[in-house]
LOVO-299409 format. One record per residue (C-alpha): residue in three letters; x, y, z. Coordinates in steps of 0.001 Angstrom, whole numbers, plus 500000, padded with zeros to 6 digits. Last residue first. Layout:
AlaXYZ...
END
This chain:
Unk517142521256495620Unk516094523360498473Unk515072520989501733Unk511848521915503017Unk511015520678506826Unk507275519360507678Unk509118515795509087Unk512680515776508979Unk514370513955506171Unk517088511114506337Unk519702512397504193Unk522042510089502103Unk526111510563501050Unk526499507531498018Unk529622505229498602Unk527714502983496592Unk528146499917499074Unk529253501088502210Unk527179503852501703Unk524185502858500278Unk524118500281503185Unk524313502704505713Unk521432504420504628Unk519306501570504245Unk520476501154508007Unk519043504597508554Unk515823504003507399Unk515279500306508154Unk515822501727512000Unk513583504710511812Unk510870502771510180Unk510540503445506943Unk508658505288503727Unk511725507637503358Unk515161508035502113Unk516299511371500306Unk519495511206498055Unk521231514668496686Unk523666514980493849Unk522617511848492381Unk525702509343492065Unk526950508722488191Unk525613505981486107Unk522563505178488284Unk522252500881487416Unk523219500597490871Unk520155501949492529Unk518211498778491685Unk520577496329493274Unk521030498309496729Unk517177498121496688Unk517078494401495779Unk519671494331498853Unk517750495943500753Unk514246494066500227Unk511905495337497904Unk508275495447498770Unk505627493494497511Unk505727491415500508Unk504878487797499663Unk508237486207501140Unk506939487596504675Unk504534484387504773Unk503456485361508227Unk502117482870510355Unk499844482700513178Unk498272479510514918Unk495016480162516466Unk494928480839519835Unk494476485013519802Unk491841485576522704Unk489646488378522077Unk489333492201523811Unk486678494034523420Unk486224497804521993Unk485327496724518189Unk488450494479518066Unk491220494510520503Unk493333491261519850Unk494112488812522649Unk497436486935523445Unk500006488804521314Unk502517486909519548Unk504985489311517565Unk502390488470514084Unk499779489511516211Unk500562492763517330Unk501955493671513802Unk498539492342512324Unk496796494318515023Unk498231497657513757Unk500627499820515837Unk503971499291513573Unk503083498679509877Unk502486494575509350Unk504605493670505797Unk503493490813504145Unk500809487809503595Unk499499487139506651Unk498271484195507535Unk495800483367510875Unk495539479790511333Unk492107477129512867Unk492529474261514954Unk493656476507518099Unk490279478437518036Unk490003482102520035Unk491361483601516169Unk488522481660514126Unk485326483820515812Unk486755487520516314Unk489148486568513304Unk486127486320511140Unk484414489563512389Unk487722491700511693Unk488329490697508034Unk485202492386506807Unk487015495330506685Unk489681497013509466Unk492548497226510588Unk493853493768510285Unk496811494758509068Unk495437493023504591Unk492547494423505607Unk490564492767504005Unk489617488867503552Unk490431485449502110Unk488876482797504185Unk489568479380503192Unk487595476709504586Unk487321473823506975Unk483992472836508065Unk482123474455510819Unk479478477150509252Unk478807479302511192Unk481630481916510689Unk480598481633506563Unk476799482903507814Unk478145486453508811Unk479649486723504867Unk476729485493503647Unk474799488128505687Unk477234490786504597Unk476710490227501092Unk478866489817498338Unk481275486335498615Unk482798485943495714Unk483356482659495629Unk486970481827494713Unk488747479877491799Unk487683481952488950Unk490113484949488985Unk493305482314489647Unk491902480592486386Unk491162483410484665Unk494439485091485248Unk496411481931484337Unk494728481757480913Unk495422485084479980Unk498058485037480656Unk500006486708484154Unk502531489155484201Unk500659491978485403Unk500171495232484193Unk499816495044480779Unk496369492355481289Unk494885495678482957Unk491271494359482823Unk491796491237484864Unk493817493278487369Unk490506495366487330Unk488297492771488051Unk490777491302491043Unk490269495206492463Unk487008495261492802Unk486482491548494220Unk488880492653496390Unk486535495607497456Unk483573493444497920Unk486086491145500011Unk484898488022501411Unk486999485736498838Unk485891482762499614Unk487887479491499365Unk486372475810499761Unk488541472850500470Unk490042471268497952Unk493054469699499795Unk496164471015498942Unk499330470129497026Unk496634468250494292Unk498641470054491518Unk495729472097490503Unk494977472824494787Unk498534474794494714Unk498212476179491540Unk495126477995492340Unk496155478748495694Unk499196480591494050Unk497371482673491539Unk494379483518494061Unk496915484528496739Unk498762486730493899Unk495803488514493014Unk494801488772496862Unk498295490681497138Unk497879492751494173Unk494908495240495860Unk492933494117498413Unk495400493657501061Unk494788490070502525Unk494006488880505993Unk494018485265505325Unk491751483086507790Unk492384479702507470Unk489780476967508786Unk490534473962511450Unk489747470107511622Unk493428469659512087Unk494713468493508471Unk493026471213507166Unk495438473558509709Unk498510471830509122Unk497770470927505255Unk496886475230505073Unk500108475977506954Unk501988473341504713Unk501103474584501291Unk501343478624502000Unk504820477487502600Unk505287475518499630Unk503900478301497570Unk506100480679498480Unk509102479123498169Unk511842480393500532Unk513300483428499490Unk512246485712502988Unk513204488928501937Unk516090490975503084Unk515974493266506360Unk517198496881507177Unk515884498951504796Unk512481496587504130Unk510250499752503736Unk513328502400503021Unk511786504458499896Unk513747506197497792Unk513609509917497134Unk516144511106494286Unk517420514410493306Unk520087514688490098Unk518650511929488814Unk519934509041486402Unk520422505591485241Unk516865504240485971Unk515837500341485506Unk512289499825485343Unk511030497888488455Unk509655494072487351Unk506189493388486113Unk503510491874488392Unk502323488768488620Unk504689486342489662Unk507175488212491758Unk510776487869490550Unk511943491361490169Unk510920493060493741Unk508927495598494121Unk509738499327494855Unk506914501620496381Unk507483505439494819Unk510994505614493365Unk510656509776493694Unk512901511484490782Unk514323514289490391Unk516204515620487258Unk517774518887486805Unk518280520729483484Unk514969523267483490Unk512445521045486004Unk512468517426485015Unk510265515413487150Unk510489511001487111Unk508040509423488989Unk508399505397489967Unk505036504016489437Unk502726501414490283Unk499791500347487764Unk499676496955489014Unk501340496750492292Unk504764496929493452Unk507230496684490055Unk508363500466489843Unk506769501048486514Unk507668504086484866Unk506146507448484933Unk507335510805483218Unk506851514254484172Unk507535517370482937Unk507745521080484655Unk509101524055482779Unk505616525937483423Unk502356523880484708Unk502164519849484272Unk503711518752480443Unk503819515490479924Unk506759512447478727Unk505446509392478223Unk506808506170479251Unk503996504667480978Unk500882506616480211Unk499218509362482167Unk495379509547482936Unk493651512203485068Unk491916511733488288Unk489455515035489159Unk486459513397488975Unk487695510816492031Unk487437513313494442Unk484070513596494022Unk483296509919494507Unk485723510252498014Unk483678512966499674Unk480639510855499177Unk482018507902501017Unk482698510298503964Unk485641511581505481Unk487376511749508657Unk484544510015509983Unk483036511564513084Unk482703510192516567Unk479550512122518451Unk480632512689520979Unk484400511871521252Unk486309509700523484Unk484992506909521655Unk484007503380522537Unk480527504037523157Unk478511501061521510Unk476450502986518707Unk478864506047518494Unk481842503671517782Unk480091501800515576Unk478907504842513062Unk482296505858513456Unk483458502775512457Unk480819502650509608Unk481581506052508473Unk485092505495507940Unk484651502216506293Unk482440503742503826Unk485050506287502973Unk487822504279502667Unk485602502445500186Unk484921504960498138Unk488968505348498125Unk489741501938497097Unk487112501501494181Unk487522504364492137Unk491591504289493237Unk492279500486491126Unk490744502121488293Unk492883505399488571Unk496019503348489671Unk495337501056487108Unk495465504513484361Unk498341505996485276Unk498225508826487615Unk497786512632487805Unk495404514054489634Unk494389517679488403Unk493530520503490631Unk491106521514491992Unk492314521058496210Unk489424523328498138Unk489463521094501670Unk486864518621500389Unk489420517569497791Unk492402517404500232Unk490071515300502245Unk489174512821499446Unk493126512381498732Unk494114511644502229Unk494032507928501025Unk496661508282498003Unk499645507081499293Unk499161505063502663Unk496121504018500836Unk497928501945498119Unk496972502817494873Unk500198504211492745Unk502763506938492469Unk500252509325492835Unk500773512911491423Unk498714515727492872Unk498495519319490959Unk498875522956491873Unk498246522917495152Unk497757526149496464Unk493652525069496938Unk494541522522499874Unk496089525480502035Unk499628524075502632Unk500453522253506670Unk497174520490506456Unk495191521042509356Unk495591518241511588Unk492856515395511764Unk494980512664509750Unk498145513320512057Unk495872511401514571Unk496582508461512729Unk500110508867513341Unk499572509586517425Unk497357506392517579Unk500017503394515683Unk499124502390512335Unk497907504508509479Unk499126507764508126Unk496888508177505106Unk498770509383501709Unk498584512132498859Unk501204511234496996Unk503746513712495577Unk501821517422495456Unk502813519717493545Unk503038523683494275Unk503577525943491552Unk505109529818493281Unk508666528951492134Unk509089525046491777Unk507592523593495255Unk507649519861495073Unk505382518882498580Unk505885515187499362Unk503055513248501166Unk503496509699501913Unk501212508890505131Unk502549505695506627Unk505882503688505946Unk507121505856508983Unk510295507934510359Unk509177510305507413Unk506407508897505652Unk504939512189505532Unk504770515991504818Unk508263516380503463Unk508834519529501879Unk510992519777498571Unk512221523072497227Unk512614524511493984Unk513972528037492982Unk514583528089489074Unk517813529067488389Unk519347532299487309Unk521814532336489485Unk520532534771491845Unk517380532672492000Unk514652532018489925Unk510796532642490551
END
């Protein structure tokens, strides 16, 4: 379909991670093709997560195709649903994200069932029966329809559509998206890292786009640059040092990577005690194997990879992971999820979070309405499994390990455009990181930005 002017009609609908980091889901519509940007879970606060249950706002089977930009659940965790829901198309993704997506979304699923499964056995639910949203099963089949696409090569999805990924520097196998539709460019940044993490390769540079969708996560704020590993040094001295353990939330995928590098260096240069550290994470465990596998995405040798890969036990089974909040002497507790939402994660702190000796770290951003956001702003007690637990254990967030781009590094990256795209889009924030992102392009760039409604199409 083409307009009066003999150009293609395209749109852009934004389904998510509008006034939120939660939920990405951007609907390209070039004639009658329909693609699908991300494919996300709103997470966080009640009335986002209840999004999940609506209808979708497009009949799953006029989708065309899905393109991830990467792992993360907030971006590809709606995926099994979609599926379920009569989506057949392709997924398009590179080939971590794939890996990294066999393991993550199963798992979603599992987790889903086993809170419900909870919820029904103790009666903390409004509904009767609770019911998963999906089911582990839904998210194997989804998985059969995940399709490989290299960094840095151009292919072909339906008519006078191409796509091209690049690395956008946030987790292995994260990408920034690049469409060309006739002679216009658009192009979605996906989750922007930073240049100077340790492990994973920098954001490509980009000179061009006519439309451009940038994410706003740390809008408003600039990274913490304090040394990383002398930070995670003292809390863990502190806590040792007090007869206590340390609990680490971690998100499975890159952040326990870079926990394992830095720990690993840490108790190497005898700046810790050797204490024991447990990774109590089957899906961690996942996701370190396939940073191991992906040696191009991540910065790491060889060497360095094993050693941060081999420092932990990998702790399995549940009953092994019950029998580590028994056991009194001081440890290191890595666990998901990386807000306290869920996983394994949630036992431990029920035990370690009443005890002053012991510290809760975090290890980045904490999405509004979660219990690592409650925590982090000094809550007393923590809801977990319907009761309500006393939070006296020292908490600290090491901010400086976000994988996000700050402002400024945002403001830095969008520089390198040669001319200003004709139309800028900022999502994938809070309303106030949103809008002073959006300030900041303009005083510096002198760029005009839009801050998208939700479920309203914008022609491009």
């Amino acid at each position: 379909m083409t307009t009066d002017h003999g150009q293609l009609d395209v749109g852009l609908r934004f389904l998510g991670a509008v006034g939120t980091v939660t939920g990405s889901k951007f609907l390209l519509r070039v004639g009658k093709q329909r693609i699908l940007v991300d494919c996300g879970l709103f997470q966080g606060y009640k009335n986002l997560r209840l999004r999940n249950w609506a209808p979708f706002p497009v009949k799953p089977s006029q989708i065309n195709s899905v393109v991830l930009t990467h792992a993360h659940l907030d971006h590809s965790g709606y995926l099994p649903l979609l599926c379920r829901d009569g989506f057949s198309g392709d997924v398009l993704c590179t080939s971590s994200t794939r890996d990294l997506c066999k393991y993550l979304l199963p798992d979603s699923g599992f987790i889903q069932e086993k809170d419900a499964a909870l919820a029904n056995r103790y009666g903390h639910t409004k509904h009767h029966p609770a019911r998963p949203l999906y089911t582990r099963d839904d998210a194997e089949k989804c998985l059969r329809q995940f399709k490989n696409v290299a960094f840095g090569k151009t292919h072909n999805i339906g008519h006078d559509i191409e796509v091209l990924f690049r690395r956008a520097g946030h987790i292995p196998g994260a990408a920034t998206v690049q469409f060309v539709i006739g002679d216009r460019t658009i192009v979605f940044s996906g989750d922007l890292g930073h240049p100077d993490s340790p492990t994973v390769p920098p954001p490509e540079i980009i000179r061009h786009a006519d439309t451009l969708v940038v994410e706003s996560t740390y809008g408003n704020r600039q990274r913490n640059k304090e040394d990383p590993e002398q930070a995670l040094a003292d809390v863990i001295n502190r806590t040792v040092g007090r007869g206590g353990s340390v609990i680490i939330p971690a998100f499975a995928v890159g952040r326990t990577q870079l926990m394992l590098h830095h720990l690993r260096r840490l108790i190497d240069a005898n700046r810790i005690p050797r204490v024991p550290v447990f990774l109590d994470s089957p899906l961690a465990i996942n996701a370190t194997d396939v940073f191991a596998n992906h040696p191009d995405d991540h910065r790491l040798s060889l060497e360095e990879a094993e050693a941060a890969c081999s420092l932990p036990r990998y702790v399995h089974d549940p009953e092994e992971s019950k029998a580590l909040d028994h056991d009194p002497m001081p440890k290191i507790i890595i666990a998901g999820s990386g807000m306290a939402t869920g996983g394994r994660v949630l036992h431990h702190l029920k035990v370690y979070a009443p005890d002053a000796r012991n510290s809760v770290v975090f290890t980045g951003y904490q999405a509004g309405g979660t219990r690592g956001a409650a925590m982090v702003r000094g809550t007393e007690s923590i809801k977990i499994h319907g009761q309500y637990w006393q939070v006296n254990a020292e908490i600290v967030n090491l901010d400086m390990l976000s994988a996000h781009a700050d402002s400024e590094e945002i403001i830095e990256w969008l520089s390198h455009f040669e001319k200003p795209p004709t139309q800028v889009f900022i999502v994938h924030g809070e309303p106030e990181a949103s809008d002073a992102l959006r300030l900041k392009i303009a005083e510096h760039l002198g760029w005009d930005c839009t801050l998208p409604e939700m479920d309203h199409e914008y022609p491009l």
